[in-house]
N, C-alpha and C positions, 0 to 999 in steps of 0.2 A: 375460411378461418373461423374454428370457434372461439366462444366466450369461456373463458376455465370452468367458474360457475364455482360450485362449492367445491374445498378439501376434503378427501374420504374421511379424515381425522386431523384436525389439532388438538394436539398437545399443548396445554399452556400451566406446566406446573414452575418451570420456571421464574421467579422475580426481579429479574434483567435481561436485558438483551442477549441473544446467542450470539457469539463469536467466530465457532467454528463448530463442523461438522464431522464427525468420522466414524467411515466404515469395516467393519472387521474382516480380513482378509477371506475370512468362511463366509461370510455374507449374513449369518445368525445377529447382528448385536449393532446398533448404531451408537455413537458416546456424541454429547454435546459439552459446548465449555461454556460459561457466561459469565454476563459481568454480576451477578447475585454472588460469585466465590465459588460454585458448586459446578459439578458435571454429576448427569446425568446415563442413564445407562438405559437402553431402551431395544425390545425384542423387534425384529422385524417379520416376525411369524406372526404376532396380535396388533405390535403398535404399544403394545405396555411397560409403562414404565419399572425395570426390572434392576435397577441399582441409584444409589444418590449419594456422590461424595462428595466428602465435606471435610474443610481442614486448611484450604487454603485464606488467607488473610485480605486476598484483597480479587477483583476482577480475573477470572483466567481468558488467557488470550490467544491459547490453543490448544487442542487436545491430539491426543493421537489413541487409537484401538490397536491392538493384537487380540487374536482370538481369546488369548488366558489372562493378559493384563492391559492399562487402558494408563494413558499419559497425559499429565496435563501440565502445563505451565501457566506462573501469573507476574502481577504485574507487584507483588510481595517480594521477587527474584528469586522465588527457589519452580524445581519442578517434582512433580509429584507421581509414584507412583503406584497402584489400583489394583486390588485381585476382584476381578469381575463378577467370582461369586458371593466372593462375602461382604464385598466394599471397603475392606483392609484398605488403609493405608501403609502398601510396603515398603514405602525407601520416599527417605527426602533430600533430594540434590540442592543443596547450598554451595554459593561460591559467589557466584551474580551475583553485582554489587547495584543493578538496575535492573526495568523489568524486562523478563525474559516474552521477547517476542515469537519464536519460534523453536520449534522440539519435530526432531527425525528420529526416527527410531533404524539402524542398517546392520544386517547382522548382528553381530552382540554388542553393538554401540546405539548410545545414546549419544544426539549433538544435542547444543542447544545455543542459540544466538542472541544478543542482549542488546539493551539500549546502552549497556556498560563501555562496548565498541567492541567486544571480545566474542570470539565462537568456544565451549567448550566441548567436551569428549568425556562422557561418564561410564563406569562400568555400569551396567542393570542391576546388577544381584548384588554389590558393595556399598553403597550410595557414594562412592568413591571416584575424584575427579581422575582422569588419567591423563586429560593433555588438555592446553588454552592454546586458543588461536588468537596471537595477540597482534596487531597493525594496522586493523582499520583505524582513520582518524573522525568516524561518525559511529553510529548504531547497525547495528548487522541484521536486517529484516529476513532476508529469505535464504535457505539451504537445499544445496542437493551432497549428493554420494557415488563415486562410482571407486573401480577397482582401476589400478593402471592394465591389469592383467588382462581386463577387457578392451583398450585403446590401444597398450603397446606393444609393439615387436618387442621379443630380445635383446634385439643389439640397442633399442634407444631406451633400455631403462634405465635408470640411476644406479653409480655403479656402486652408491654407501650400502656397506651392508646393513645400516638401520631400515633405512629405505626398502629396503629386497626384504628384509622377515616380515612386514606389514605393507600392502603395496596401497590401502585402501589412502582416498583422496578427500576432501572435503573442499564444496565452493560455497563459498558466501559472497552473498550482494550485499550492499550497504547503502546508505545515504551519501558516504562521501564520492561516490557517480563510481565506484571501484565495483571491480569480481578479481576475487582473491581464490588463488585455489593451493592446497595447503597436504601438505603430508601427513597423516594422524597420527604415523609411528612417532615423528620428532617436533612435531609442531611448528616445522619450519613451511613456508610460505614456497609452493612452487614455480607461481608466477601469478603477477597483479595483470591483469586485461585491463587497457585504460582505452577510453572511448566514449564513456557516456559523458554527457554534462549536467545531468539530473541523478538523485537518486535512482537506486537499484532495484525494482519493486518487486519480481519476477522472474524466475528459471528454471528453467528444464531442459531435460540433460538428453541427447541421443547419443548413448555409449558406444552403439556398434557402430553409427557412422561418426566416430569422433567430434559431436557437435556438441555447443551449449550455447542457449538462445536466453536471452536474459531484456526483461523491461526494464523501463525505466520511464521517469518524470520529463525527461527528454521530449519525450513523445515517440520516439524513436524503438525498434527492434532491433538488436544486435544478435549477429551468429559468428562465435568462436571454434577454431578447431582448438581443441580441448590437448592433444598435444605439443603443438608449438606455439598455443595463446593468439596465432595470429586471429585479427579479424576477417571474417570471410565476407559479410555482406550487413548493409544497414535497409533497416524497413522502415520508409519514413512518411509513408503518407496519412496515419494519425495525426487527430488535431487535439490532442488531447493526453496524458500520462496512460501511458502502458499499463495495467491493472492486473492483469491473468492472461494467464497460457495455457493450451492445450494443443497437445502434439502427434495426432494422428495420421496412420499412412503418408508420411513424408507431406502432410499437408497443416501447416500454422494454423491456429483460430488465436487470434489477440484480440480482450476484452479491454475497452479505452475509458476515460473521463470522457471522452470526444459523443458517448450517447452510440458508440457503433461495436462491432463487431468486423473483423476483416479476417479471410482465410488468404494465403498466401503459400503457393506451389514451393517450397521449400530448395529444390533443387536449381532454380530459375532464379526465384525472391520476385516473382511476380504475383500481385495480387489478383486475386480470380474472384473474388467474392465479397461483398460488405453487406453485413445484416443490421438494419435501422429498423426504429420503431420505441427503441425506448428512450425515455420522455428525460433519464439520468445516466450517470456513469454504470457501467455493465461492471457489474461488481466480483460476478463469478461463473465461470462457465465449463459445462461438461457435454461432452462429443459423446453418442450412445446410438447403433443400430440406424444410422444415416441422417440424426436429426442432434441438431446444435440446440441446447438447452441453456439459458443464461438465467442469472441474478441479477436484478439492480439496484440503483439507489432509487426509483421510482414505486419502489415494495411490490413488481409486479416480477414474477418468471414468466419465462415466451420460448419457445418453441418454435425451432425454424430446420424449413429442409433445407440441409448441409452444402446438396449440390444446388439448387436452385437460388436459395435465398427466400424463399414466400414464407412469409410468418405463418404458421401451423393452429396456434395456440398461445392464449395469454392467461397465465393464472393467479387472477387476483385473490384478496384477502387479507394479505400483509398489509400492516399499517407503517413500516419503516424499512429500510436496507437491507436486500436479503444477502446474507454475506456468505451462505456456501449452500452448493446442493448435493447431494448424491443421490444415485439409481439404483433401483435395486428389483428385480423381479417387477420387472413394468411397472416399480410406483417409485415416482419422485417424492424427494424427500427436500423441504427449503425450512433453513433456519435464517429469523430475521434478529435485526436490534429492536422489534416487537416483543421478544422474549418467546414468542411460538415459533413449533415447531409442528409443519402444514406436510402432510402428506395427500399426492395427489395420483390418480388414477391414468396411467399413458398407455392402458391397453390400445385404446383408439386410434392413436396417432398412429404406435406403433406399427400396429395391424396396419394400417393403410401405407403406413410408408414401406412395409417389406411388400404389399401389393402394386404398390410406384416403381419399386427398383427388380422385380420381377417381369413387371411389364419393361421395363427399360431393357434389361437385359435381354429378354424375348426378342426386341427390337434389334437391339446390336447387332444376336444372332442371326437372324434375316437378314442384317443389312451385310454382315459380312458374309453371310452365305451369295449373297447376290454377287459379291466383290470378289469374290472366289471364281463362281461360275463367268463373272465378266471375264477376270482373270482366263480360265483356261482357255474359253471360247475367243480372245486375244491372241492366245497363243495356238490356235487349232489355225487361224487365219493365216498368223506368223510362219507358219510353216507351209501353208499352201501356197502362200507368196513366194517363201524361197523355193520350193519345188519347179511352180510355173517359171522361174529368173533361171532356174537347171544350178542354185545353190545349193 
């Protein structure tokens, strides 16, 4: 295991802490949000800083990218949105009566989730509200989106024709231990999943196998079938609030307060793996090319191979909570509440881990090749047995 050593570049134009993190779907443009009121706009070809907006009134508390425009929301309650080349402010979404925790941008909709208790639905190009999600009895922290078109047959869709012209769905977690998931066309609620006893911190959504996995302060993991809301399975061997998810190859990574990391075979809800080492709560994490990359509240990111567990890499620098990373062309990227933003070099890793899992694979193949030829040669005997028996 090495020592991280230095950042290829910090960025430290910022004057509060970052927030959040986000990647443009071309991979050209990273956006930052902080608590100074501004985002940032930064190339990932040099690392230079290539836009800076400004206009919100108070902390932003997340951002979102598209390749042509960039999203932010604050804790002022409106959300804001960015033309990436000139740094326009073009549309300002008012309504939130508190601050807006969280903004998704799906097909031609904007959500956005509040400490008000309410999810809303904006059009893009209007600054025009189109639908509230009104019945949490707490704050609505995390959002997903899917289409019913994707989950359901024919015969079990909703037979209102409001429902049928727009099929698309929204879920929100909240503080009051609820997931609510809700119709966008009418803003009617499709069904409330009860089960948690803590806040809702985290979800993500697996559409084509009808699932939705959601954290919470429980400590606990939950997985719903996303059509009949039943609960399918609880993950409960966290010692600590569910923080982050990531959902790879039918395999869980959940980051905890608990100071761990646990992957868990999804199809079982058996745990196969825990990565320890950090010193605080695992604040954020991202699955990339066979190696589990986390955030903490310790201000360090680590590096761990996915299948094994062995810490890879630790990359110090931060002086506070790294709250989000992303990857990009072998360079990690970590924004803390240090107000930097630390770019780091994973050719290394990587390169040695596609020569780990080459070699593994190599192995496989020998062993199953050997499993074969035991095979036939089992069966070349099988049969000289029933010959000498006159079978």
């Amino acid at each position: 295991m090495g020592n991280g050593g230095s950042a290829v570049k910090v960025c430290t134009d910022h004057q509060g802490g970052i927030n959040w993190l986000s990647l443009s779907p071309d991979g050209q443009r990273l956006l930052t949000g902080s608590e100074d009121g501004t985002a940032r706009l930064w190339s990932t070809a040099d690392s230079q800083c290539r836009g800076h907006f400004r206009g919100h009134e108070s902390y932003i508390t997340f951002c979102h990218l598209e390749n042509e425009a960039a999203f932010t929301c604050s804790a002022d309650h409106t959300i804001r949105k960015w033309d990436v080349v000139t740094g326009q402010c073009l549309a300002i979404y008012r309504g939130h009566t508190s601050i807006v925790n969280r903004i998704l941008v799906a097909k031609n909709y904007l959500f956005s989730g509040s400490y008000d208790r309410t999810a809303r639905c904006w059009s893009m190009d209007k600054e025009k509200q189109i639908q509230e999600f009104r019945g949490h009895r707490n704050c609505v922290l995390t959002l997903a989106h899917y289409s019913s078109r994707d989950v359901l047959e024919e015969e079990e869709e909703e037979e209102e024709e409001e429902e049928k012209v727009s099929r698309d769905l929204l879920v929100t977690g909240s503080t009051d231990c609820t997931v609510k998931v809700w119709w966008v066309s009418s803003g009617r609620c499709y069904q409330t999943l009860l089960g948690h006893t803590g806040a809702v911190l985290c979800l993500i959504l697996d559409a084509p196998n009808r699932e939705l996995f959601s954290g919470s302060t429980d400590y606990t993991i939950r997985t719903w079938n996303i059509v009949t809301g039943e609960q399918l399975k609880v993950f409960k061997e966290h010692q600590g609030s569910v923080i982050c998810l990531e959902l790879v190859n039918r395999h869980l990574y959940s980051g905890s307060a608990d100071r761990t990391v646990k992957c868990w075979f999804v199809d079982t809800g058996e745990r196969i793996q825990t990565y320890k080492a950090h010193k605080h709560s695992v604040s954020t994490l991202k699955y990339h090319a066979g190696i589990l990359f986390t955030g903490s509240g310790d201000a360090c990111a680590r590096a761990f191979n996915s299948r094994s567990g062995v810490l890879q890499k630790i990359f110090r620098g931060h002086k506070f909570i790294i709250n989000c990373i992303q990857i990009h062309n072998e360079l990690l990227y970590t924004a803390s509440h240090d107000g930097t933003l630390r770019i780091w070099d994973i050719r290394g890793i990587c390169k040695r881990n596609k020569r780990r899992l080459k070699k593994e694979r190599s192995v496989q193949g020998r062993s199953s090749q050997k499993g074969s030829l035991s095979r036939l040669f089992n069966n070349k005997v099988g049969c000289m047995v029933q010959q000498e028996n006159g079978e």
